[in-house]
Backbone and ligand atoms as CSV (ligand in chain L), in Angstrom:
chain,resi,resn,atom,element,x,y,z
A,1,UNK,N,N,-21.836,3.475,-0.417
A,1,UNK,CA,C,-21.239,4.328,-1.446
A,1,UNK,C,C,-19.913,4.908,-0.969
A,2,UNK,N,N,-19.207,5.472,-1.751
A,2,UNK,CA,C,-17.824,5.894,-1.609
A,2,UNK,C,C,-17.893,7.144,-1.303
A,3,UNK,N,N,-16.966,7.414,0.153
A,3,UNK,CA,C,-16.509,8.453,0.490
A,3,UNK,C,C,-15.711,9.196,-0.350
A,4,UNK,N,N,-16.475,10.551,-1.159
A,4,UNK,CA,C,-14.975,11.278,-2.014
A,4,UNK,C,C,-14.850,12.209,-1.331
A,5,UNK,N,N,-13.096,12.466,-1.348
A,5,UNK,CA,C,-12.404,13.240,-0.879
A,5,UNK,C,C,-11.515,13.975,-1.736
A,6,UNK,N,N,-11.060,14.939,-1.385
A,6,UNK,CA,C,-9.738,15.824,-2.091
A,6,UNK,C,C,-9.890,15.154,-3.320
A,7,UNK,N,N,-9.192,14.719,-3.980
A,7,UNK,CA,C,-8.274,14.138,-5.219
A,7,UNK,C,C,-9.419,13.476,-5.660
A,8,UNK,N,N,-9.799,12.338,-5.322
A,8,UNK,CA,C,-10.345,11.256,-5.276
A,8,UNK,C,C,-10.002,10.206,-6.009
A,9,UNK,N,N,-8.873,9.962,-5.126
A,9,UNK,CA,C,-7.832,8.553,-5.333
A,9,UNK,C,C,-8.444,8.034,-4.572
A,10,UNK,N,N,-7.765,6.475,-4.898
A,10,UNK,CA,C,-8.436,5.032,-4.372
A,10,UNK,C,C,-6.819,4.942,-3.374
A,11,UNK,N,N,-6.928,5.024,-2.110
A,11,UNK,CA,C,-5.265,3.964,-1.949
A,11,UNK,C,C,-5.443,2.454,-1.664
A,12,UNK,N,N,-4.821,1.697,-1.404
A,12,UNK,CA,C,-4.582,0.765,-1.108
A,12,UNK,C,C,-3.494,0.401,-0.092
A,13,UNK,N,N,-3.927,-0.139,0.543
A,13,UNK,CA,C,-2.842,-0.216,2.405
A,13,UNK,C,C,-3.130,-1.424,2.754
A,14,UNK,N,N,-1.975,-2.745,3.240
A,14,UNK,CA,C,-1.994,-4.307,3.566
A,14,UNK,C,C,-0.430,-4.228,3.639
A,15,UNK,N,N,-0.128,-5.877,4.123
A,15,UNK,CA,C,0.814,-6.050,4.341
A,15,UNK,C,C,1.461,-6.834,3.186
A,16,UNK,N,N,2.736,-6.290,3.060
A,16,UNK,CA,C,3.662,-7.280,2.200
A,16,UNK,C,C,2.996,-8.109,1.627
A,17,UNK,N,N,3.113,-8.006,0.287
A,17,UNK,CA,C,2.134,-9.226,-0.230
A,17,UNK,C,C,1.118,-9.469,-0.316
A,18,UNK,N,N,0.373,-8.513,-0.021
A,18,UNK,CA,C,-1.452,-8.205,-0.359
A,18,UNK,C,C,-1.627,-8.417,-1.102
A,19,UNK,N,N,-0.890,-7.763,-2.053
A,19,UNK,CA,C,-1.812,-8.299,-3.899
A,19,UNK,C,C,-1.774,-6.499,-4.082
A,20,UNK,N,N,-1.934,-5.668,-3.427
A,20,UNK,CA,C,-1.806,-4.298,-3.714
A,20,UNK,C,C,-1.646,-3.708,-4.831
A,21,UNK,N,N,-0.381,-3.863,-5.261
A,21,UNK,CA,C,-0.229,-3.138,-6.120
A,21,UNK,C,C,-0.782,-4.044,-8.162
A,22,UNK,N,N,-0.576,-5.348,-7.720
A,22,UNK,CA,C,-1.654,-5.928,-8.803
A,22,UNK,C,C,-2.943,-5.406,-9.189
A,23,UNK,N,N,-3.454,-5.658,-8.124
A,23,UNK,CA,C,-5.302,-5.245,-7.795
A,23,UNK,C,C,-5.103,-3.930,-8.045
A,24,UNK,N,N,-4.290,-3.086,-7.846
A,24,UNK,CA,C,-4.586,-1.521,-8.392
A,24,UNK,C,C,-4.443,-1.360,-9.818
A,25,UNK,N,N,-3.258,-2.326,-10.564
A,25,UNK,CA,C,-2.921,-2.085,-11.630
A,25,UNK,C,C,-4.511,-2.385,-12.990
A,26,UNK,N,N,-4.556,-3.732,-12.193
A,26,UNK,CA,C,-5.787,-4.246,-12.982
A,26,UNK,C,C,-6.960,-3.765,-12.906
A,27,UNK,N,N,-7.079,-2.904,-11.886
A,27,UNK,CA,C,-8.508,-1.674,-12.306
A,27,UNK,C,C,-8.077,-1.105,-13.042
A,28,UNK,N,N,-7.088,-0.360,-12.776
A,28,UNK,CA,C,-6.141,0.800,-13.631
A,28,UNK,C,C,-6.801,0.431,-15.286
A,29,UNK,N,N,-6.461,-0.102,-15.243
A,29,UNK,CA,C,-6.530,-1.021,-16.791
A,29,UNK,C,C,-8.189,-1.151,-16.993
A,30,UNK,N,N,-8.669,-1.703,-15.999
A,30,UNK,CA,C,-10.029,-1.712,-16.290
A,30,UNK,C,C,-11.045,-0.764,-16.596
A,31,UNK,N,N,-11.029,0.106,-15.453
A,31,UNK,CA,C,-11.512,1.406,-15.311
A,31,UNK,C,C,-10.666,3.120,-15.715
A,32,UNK,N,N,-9.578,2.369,-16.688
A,32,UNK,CA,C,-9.127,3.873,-17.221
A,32,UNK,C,C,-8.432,4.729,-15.898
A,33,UNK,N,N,-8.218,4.139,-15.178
A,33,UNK,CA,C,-7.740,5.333,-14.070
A,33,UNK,C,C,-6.331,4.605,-14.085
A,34,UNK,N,N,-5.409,5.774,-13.746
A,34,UNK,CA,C,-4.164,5.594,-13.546
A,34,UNK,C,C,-3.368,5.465,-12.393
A,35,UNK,N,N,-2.575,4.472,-12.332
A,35,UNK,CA,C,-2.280,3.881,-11.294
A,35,UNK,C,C,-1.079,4.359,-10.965
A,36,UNK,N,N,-0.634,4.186,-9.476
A,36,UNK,CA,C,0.726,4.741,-8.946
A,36,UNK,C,C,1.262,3.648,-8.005
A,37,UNK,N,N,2.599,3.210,-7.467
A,37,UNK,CA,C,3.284,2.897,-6.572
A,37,UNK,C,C,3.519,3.575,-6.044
A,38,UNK,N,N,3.481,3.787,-4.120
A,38,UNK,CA,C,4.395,4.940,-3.844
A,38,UNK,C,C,6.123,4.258,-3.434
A,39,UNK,N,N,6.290,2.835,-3.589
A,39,UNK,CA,C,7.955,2.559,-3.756
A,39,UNK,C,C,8.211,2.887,-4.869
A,40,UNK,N,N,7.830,3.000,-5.944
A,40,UNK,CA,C,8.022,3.113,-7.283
A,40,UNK,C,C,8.608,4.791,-7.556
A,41,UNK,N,N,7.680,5.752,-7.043
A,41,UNK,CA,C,7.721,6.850,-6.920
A,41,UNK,C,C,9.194,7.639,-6.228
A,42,UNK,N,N,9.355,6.187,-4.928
A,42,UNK,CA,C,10.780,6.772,-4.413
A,42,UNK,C,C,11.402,6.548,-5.041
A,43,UNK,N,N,11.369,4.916,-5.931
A,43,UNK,CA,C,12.511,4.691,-6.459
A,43,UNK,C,C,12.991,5.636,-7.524
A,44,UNK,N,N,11.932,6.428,-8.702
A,44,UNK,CA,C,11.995,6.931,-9.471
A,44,UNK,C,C,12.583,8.339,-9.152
A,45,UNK,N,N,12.603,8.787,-7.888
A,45,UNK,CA,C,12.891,10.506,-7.442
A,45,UNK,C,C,14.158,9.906,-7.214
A,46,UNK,N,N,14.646,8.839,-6.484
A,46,UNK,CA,C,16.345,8.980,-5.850
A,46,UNK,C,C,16.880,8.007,-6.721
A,47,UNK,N,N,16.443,7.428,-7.804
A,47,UNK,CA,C,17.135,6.704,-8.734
A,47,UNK,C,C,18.043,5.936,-7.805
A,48,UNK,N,N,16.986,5.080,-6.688
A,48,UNK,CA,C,18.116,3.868,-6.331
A,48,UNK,C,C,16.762,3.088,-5.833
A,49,UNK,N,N,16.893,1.764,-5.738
A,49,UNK,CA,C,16.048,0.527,-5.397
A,49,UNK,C,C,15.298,0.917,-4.133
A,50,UNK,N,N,14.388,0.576,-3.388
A,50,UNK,CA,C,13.740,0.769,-1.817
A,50,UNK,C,C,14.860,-0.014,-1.228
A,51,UNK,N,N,14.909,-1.391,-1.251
A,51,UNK,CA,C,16.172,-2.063,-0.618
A,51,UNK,C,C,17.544,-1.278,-0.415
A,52,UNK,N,N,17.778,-0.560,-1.024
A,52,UNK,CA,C,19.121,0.073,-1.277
A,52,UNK,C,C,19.343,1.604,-0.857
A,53,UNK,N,N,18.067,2.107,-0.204
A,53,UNK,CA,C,17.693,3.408,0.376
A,53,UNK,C,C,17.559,3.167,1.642
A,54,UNK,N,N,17.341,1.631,2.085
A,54,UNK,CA,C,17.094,1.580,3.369
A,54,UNK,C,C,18.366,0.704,3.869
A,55,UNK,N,N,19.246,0.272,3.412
A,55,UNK,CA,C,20.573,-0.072,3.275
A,55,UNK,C,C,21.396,1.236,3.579
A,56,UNK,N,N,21.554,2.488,2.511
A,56,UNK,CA,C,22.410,3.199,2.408
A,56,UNK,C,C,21.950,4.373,3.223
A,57,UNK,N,N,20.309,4.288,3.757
A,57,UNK,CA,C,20.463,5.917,4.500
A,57,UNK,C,C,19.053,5.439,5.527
A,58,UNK,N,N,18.780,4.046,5.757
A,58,UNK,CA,C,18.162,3.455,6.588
A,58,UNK,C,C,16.817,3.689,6.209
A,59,UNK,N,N,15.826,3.149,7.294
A,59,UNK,CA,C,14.106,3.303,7.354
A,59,UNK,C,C,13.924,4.466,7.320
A,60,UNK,N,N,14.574,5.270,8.302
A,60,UNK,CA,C,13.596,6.610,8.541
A,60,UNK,C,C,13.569,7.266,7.363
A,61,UNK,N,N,14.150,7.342,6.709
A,61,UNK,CA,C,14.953,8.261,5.302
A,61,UNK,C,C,13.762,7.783,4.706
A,62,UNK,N,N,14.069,6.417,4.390
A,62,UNK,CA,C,12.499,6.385,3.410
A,62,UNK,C,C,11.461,6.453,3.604
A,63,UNK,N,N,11.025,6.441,5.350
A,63,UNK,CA,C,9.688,6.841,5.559
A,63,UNK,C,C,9.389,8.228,4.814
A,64,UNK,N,N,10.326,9.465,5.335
A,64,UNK,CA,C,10.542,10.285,4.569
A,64,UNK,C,C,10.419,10.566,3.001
A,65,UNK,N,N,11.087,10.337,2.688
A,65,UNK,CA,C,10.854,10.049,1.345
A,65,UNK,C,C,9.002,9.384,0.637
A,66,UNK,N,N,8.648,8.520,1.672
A,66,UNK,CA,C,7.653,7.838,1.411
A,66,UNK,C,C,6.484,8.636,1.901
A,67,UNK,N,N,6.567,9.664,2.481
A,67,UNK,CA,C,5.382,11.080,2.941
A,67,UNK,C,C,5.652,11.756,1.536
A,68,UNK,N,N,6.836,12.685,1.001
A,68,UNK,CA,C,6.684,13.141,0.197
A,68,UNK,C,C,6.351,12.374,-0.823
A,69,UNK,N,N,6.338,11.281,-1.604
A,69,UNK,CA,C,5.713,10.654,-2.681
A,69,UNK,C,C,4.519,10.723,-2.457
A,70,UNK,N,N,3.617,10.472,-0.847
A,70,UNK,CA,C,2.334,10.694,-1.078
A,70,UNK,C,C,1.591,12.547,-1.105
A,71,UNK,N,N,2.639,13.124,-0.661
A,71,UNK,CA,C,2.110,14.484,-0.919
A,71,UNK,C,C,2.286,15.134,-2.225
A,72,UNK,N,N,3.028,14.698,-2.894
A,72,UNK,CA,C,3.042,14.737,-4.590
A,72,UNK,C,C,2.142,14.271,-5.402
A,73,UNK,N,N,1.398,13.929,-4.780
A,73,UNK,CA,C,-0.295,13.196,-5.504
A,73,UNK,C,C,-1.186,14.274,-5.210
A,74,UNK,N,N,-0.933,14.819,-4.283
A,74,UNK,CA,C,-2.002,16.527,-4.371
A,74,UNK,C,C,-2.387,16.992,-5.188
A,75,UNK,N,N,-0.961,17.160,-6.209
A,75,UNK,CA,C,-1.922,17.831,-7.842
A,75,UNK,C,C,-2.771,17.061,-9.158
A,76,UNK,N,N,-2.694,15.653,-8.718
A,76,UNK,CA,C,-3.103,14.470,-9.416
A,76,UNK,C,C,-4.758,14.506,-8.856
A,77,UNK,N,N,-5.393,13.953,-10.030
A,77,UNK,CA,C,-7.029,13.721,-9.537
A,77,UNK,C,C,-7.254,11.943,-10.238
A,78,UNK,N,N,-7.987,11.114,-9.286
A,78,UNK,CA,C,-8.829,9.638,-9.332
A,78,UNK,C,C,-7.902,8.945,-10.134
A,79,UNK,N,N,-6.235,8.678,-8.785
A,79,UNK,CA,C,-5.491,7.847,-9.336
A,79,UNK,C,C,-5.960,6.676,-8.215
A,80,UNK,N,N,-5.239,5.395,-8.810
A,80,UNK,CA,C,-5.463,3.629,-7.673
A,80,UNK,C,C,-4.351,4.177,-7.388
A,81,UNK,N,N,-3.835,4.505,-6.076
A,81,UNK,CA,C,-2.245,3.968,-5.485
A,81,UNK,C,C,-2.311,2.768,-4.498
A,82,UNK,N,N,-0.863,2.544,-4.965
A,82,UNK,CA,C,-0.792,1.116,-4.198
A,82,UNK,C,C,0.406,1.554,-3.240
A,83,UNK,N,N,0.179,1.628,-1.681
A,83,UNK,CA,C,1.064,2.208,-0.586
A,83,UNK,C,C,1.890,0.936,-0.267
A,84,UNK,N,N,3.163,1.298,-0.160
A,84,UNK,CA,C,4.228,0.448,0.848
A,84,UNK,C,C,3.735,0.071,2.215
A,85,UNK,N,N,4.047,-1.550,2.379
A,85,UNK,CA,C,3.284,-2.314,3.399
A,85,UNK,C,C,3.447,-1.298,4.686
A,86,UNK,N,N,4.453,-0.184,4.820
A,86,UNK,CA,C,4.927,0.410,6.194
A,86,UNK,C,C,4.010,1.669,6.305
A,87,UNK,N,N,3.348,2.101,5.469
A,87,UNK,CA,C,3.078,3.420,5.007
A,87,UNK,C,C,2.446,3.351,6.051
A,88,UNK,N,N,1.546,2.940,6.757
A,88,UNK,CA,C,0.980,3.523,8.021
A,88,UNK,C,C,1.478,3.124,9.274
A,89,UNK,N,N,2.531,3.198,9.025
A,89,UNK,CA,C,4.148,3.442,10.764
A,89,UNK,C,C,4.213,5.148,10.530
A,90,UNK,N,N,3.573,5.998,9.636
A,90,UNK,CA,C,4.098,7.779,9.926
A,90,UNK,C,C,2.358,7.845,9.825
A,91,UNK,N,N,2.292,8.660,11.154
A,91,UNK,CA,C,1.007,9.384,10.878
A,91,UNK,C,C,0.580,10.449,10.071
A,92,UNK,N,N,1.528,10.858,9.517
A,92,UNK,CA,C,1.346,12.097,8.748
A,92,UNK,C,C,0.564,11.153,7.074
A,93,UNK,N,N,1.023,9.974,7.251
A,93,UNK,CA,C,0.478,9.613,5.773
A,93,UNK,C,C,-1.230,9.246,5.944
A,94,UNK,N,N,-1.029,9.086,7.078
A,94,UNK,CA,C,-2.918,8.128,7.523
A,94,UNK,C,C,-3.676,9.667,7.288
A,95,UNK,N,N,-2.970,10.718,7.884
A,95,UNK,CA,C,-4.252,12.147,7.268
A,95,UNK,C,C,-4.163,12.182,5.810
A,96,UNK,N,N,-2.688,12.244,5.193
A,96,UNK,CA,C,-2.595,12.731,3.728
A,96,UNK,C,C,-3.886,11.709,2.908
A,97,UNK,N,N,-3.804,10.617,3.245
A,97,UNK,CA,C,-4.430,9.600,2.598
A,97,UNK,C,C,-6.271,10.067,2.895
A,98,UNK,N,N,-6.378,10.261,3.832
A,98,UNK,CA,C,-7.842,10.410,4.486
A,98,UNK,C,C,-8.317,11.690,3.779
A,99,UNK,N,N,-6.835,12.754,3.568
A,99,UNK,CA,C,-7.506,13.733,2.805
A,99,UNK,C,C,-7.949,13.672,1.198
A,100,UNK,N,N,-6.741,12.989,0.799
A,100,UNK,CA,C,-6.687,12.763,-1.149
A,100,UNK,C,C,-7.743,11.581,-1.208
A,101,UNK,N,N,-8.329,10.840,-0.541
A,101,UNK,CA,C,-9.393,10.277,-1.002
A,101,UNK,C,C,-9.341,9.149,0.217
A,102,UNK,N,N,-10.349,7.824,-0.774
A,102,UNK,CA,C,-10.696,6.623,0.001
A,102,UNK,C,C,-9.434,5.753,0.247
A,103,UNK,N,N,-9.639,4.800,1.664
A,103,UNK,CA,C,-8.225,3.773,1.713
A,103,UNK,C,C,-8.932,2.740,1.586
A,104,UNK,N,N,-8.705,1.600,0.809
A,104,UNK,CA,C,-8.740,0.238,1.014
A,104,UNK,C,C,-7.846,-0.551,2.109
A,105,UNK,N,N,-8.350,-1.348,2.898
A,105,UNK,CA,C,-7.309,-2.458,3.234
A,105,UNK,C,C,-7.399,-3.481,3.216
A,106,UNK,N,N,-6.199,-4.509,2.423
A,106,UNK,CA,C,-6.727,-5.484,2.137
A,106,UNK,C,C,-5.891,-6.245,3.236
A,107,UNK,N,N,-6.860,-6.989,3.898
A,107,UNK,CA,C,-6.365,-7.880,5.045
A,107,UNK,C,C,-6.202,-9.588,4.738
A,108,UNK,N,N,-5.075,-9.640,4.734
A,108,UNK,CA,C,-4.541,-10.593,4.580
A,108,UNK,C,C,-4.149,-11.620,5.481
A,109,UNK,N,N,-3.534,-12.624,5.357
A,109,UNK,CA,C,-3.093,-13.965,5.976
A,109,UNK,C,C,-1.388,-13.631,6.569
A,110,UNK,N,N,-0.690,-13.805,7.389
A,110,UNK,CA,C,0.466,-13.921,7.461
A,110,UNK,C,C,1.183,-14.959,6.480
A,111,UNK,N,N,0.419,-16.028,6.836
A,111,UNK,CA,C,1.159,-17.226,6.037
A,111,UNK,C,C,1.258,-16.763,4.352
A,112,UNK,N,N,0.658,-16.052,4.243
A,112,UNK,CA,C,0.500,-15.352,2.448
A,112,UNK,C,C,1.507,-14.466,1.893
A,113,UNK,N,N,1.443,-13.913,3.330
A,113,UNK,CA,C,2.422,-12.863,3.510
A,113,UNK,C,C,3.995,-13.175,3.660
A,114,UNK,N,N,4.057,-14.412,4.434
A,114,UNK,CA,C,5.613,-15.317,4.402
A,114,UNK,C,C,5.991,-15.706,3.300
A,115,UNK,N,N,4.997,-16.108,2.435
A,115,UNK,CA,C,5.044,-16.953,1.103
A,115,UNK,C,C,5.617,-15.538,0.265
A,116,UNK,N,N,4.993,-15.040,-0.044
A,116,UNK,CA,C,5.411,-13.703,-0.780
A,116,UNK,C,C,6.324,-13.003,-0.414
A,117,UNK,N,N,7.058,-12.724,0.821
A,117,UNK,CA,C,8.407,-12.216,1.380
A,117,UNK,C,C,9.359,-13.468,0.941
A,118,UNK,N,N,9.288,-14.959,1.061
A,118,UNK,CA,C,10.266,-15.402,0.784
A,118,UNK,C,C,10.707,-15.031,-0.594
A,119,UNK,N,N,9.962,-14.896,-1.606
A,119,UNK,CA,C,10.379,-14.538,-2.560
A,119,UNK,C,C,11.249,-13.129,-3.533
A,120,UNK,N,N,10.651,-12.274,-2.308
A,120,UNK,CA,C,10.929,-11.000,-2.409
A,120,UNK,C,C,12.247,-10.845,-2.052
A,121,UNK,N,N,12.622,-9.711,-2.757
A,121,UNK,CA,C,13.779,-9.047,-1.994
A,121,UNK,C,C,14.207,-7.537,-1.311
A,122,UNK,N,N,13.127,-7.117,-1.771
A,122,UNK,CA,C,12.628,-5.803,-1.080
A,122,UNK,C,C,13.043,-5.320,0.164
A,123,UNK,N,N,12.683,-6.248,1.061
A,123,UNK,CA,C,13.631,-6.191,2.585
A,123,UNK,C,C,14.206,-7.107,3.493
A,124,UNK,N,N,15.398,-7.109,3.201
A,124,UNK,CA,C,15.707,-8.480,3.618
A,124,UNK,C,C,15.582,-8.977,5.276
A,125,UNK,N,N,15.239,-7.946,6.144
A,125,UNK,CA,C,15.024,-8.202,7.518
A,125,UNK,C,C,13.579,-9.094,7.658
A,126,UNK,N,N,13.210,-8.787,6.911
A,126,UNK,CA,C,11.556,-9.442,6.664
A,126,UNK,C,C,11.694,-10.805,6.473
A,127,UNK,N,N,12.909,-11.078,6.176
A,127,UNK,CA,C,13.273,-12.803,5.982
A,127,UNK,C,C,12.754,-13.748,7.311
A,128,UNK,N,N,12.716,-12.975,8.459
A,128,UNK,CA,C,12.617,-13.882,9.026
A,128,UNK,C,C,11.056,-13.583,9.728
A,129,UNK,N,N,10.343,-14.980,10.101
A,129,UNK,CA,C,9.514,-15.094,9.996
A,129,UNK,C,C,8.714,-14.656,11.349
A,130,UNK,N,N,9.347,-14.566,12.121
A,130,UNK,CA,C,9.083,-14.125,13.790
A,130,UNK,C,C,9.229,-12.381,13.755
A,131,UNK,N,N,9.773,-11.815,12.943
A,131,UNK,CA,C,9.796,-10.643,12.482
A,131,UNK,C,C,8.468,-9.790,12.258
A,132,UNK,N,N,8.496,-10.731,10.696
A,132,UNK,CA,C,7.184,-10.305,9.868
A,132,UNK,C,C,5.702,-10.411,10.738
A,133,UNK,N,N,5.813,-11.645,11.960
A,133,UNK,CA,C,4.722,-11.903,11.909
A,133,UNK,C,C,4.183,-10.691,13.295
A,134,UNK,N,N,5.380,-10.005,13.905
A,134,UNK,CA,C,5.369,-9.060,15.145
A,134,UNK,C,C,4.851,-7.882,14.176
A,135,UNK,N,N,5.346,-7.553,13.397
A,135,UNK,CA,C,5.089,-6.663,12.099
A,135,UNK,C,C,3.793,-6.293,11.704
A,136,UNK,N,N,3.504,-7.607,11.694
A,136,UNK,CA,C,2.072,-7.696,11.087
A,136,UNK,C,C,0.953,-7.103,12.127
A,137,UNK,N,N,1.429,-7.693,13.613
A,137,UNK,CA,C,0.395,-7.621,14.480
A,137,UNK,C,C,0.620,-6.345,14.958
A,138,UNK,N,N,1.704,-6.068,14.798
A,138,UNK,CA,C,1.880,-3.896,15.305
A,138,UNK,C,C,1.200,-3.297,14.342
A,139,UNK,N,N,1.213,-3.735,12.771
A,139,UNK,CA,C,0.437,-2.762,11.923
A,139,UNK,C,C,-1.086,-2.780,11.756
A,140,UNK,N,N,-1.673,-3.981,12.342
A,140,UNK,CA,C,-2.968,-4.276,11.899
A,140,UNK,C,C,-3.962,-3.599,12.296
A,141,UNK,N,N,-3.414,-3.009,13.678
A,141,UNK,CA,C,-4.712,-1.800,14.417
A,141,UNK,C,C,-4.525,-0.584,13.296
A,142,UNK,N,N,-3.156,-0.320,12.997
A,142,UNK,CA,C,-2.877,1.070,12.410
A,142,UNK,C,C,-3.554,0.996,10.618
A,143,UNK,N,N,-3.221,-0.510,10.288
A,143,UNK,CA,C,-4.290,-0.715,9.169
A,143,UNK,C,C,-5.728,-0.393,8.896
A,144,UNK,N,N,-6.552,-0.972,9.705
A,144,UNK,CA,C,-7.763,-0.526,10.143
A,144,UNK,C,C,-8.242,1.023,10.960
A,145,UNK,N,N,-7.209,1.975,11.244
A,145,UNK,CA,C,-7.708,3.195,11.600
A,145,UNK,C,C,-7.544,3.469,10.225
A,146,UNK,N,N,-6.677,3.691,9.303
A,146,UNK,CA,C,-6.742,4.004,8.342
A,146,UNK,C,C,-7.838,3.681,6.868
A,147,UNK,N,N,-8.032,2.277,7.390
A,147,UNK,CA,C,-9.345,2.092,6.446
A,147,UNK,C,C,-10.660,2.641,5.978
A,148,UNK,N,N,-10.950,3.027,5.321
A,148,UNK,CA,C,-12.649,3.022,5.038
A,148,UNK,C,C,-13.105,2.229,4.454
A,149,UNK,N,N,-12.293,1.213,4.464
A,149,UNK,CA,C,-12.835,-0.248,3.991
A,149,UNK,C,C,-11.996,-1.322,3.941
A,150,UNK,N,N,-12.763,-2.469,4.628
A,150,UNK,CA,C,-11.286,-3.793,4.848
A,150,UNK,C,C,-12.016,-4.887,3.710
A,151,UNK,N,N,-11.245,-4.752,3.166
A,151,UNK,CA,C,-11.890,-6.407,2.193
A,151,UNK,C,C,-10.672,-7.229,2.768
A,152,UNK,N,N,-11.135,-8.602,3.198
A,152,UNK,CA,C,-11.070,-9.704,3.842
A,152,UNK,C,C,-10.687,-10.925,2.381
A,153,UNK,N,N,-9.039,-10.783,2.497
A,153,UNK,CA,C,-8.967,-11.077,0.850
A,153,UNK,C,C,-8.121,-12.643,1.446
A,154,UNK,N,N,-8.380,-13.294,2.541
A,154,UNK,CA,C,-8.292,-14.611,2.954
A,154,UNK,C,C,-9.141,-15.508,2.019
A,155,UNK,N,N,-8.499,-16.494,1.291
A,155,UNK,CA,C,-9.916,-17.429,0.581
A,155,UNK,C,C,-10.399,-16.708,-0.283
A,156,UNK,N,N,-10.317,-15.637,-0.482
A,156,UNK,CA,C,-11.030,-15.190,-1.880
A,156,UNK,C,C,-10.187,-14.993,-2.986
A,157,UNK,N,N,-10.628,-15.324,-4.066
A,157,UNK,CA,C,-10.230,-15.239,-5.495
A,157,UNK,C,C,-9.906,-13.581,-5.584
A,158,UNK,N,N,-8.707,-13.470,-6.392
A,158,UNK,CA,C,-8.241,-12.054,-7.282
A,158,UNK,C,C,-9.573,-11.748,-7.447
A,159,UNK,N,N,-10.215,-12.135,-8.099
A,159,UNK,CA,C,-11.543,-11.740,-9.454
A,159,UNK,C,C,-12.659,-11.397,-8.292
A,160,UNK,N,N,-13.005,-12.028,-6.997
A,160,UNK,CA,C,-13.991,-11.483,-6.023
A,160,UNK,C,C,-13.774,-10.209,-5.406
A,161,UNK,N,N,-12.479,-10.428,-4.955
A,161,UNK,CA,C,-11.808,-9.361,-4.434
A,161,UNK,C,C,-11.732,-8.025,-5.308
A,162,UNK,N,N,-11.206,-8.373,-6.887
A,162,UNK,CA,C,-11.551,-6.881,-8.037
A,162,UNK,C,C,-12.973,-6.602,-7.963
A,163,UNK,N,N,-13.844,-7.869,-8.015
A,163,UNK,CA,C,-15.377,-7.138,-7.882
A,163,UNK,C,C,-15.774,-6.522,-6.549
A,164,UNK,N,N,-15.448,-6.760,-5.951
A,164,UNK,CA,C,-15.750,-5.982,-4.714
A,164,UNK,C,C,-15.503,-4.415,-4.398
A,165,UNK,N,N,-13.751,-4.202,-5.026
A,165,UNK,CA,C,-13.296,-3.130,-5.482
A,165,UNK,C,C,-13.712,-2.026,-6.274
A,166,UNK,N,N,-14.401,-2.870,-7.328
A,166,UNK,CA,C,-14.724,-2.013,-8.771
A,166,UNK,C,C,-15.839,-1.648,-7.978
A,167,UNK,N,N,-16.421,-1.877,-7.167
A,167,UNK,CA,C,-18.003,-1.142,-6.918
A,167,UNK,C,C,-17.827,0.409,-6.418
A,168,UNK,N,N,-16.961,0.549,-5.865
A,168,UNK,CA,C,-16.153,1.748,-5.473
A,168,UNK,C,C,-15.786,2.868,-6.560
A,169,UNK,N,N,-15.520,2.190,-7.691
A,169,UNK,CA,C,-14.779,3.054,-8.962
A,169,UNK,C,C,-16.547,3.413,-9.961
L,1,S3P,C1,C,7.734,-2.082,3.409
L,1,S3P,C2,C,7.046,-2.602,2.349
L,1,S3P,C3,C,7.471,-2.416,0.960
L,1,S3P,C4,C,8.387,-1.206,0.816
L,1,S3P,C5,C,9.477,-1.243,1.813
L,1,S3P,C6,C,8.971,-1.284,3.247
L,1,S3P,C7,C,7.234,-2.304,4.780
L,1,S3P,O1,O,6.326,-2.202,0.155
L,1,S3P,O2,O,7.684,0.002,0.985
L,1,S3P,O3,O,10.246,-2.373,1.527
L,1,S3P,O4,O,7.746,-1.670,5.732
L,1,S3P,O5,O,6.305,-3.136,4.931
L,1,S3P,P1,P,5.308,-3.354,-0.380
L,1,S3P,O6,O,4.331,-3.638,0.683
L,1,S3P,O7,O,4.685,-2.721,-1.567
L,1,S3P,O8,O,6.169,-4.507,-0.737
């Protein structure tokens, strides 16, 4: 059964290309609960792109930025957020999250993860593939402290992976 906490939001935490913020939307939809981005959230407070915040005033700025979007969910109750693949590089977000409710992580493939960055444009340092994949392996311990739950979304269908989810909601 599900750990509730504070708020009792669902987050969601993986790398680039998880499926994150899909899989949140489509409960959203399913289960009536309302869904959040927290890039979305920056983008919407500084009215400029994530790419273009970390261009014009670098990473740290938006890590920044990317704590306060999740501490602005404090006054919100049993939203899905879907966290930026970095969100757990600041420790301050792994408590905020542990406090406003449950984390998902959906653990993914690199190669899934290449496939979906080539397409992206979100960050263009991520282009390269010796990058992403150092990336991956620095965040994956910090993924899993943060979890209270890893769904293993290698080989599995969208639709296994939402059922697995929805048992939670
Ligand atoms: C980032 C992932 C992006 C976005 C920013 C930084 C990262 O989010 O927050 O480009 O450091 O992994 P998504 O995982 O939602 O693409």
């Amino acid at each position: 059964s599900t750990v509730k906490r504070g708020c009792d939001h669902i987050f969601f935490v993986g790398f680039l290309g998880a499926g994150k913020s899909t899989l949140a939307r489509n409960l959203g939809r399913m289960f009536h609960r309302r869904f959040v981005d927290t890039d979305r959230l920056v983008e919407r407070k500084c009215g400029q792109t994530v790419s273009q915040i970390f261009e014009a005033e670098g990473e740290q700025r938006f890590r920044t930025l990317e704590t306060e979007a999740l501490e602005s969910l404090a006054s919100e109750r049993s939203l899905l957020v879907s966290c930026g693949g970095g969100v757990v590089e600041t420790p301050r977000n792994i408590e905020l999250i542990h406090e406003m409710g449950f984390c998902v992580y959906l653990e993914g493939d690199i190669d899934d993860s290449l496939r979906q960055i080539r397409r992206s444009d979100t960050r263009p340092d991520f282009r390269s593939a010796e990058h992403a994949a150092r990336l991956l392996e620095h965040r994956r311990p910090l993924y899993e402290s943060a979890a209270d739950l890893t769904v293993d979304i290698r080989g599995t269908s969208f639709t296994e992976v939402s059922y697995t989810v929805a048992e939670l909601l």
